[in-house]
C-alpha positions as CSV (number, residue, x, y, z in Angstrom):
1,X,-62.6,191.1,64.0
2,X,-65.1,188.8,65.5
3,X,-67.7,187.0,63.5
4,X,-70.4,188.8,66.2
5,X,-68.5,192.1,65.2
6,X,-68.5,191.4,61.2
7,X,-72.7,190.3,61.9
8,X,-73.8,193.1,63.4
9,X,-71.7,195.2,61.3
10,X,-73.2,193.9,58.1
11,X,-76.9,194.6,60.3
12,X,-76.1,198.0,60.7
13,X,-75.4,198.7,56.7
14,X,-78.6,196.3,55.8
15,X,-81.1,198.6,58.2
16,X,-79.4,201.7,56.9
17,X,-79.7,200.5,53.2
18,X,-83.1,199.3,53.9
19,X,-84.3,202.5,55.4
20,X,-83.3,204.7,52.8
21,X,-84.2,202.7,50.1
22,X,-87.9,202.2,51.7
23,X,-89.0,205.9,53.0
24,X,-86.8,207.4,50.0
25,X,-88.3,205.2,46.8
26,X,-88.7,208.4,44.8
27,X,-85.6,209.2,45.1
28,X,-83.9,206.1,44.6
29,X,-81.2,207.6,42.2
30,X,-80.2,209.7,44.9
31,X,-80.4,206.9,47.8
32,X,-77.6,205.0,45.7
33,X,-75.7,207.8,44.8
34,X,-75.2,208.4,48.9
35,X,-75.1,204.6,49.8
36,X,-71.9,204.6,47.5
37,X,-70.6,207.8,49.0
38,X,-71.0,206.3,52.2
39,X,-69.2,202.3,51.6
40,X,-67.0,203.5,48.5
41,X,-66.9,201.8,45.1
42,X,-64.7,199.2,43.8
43,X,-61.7,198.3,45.8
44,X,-62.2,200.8,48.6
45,X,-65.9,199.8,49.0
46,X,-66.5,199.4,52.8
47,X,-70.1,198.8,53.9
48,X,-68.9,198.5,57.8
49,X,-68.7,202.3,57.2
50,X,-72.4,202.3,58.3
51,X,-71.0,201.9,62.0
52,X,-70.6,205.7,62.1
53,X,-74.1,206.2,62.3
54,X,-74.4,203.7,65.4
55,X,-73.2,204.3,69.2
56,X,-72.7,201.9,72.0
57,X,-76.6,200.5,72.6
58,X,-76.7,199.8,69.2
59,X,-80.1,201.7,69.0
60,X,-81.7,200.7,65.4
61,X,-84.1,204.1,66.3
62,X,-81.3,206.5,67.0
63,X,-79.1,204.9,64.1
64,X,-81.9,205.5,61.5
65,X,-82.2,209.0,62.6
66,X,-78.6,209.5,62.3
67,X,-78.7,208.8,58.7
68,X,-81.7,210.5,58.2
69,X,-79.9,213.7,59.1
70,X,-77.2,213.0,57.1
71,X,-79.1,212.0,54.3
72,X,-80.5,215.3,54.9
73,X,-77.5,217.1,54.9
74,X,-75.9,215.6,52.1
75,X,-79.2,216.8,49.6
76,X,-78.8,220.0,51.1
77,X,-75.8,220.0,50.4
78,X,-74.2,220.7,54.0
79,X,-71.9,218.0,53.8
């Protein structure tokens, strides 16, 4: 993998993390509790697992929506 790759990779978790973290404060318990769903814990942590959120334009917009709804889903307990 490409340093480019591994950079925007680590841009994609940050923005995600950030996001959640910022419009979510109140539930910040929660936020965490997803974020390590998400990357893993320990040895299988994996924070370029935020890529599944992104699609070829790399649309921070559409990528913060994604997760939104997941985020969504995963309180509601749909996932």
């Amino acid at each position: 993998m490409g340093l480019g790759t591994k950079n925007r990779l680590q841009q994609t978790a940050e923005l995600c993390k950030g996001h959640l973290r910022a419009d979510h404060a109140a539930q910040s318990v929660l936020v965490e509790d997803f974020i390590r769903e998400i990357e893993g814990t320990g040895k299988a942590n994996d924070p370029t697992r935020w890529s599944q959120f992104t699609d070829l334009s790399h649309n921070a917009e559409k990528t913060i929506q994604r997760v939104e709804e997941q985020f969504n889903k995963w309180l509601n307990g749909e996932v």
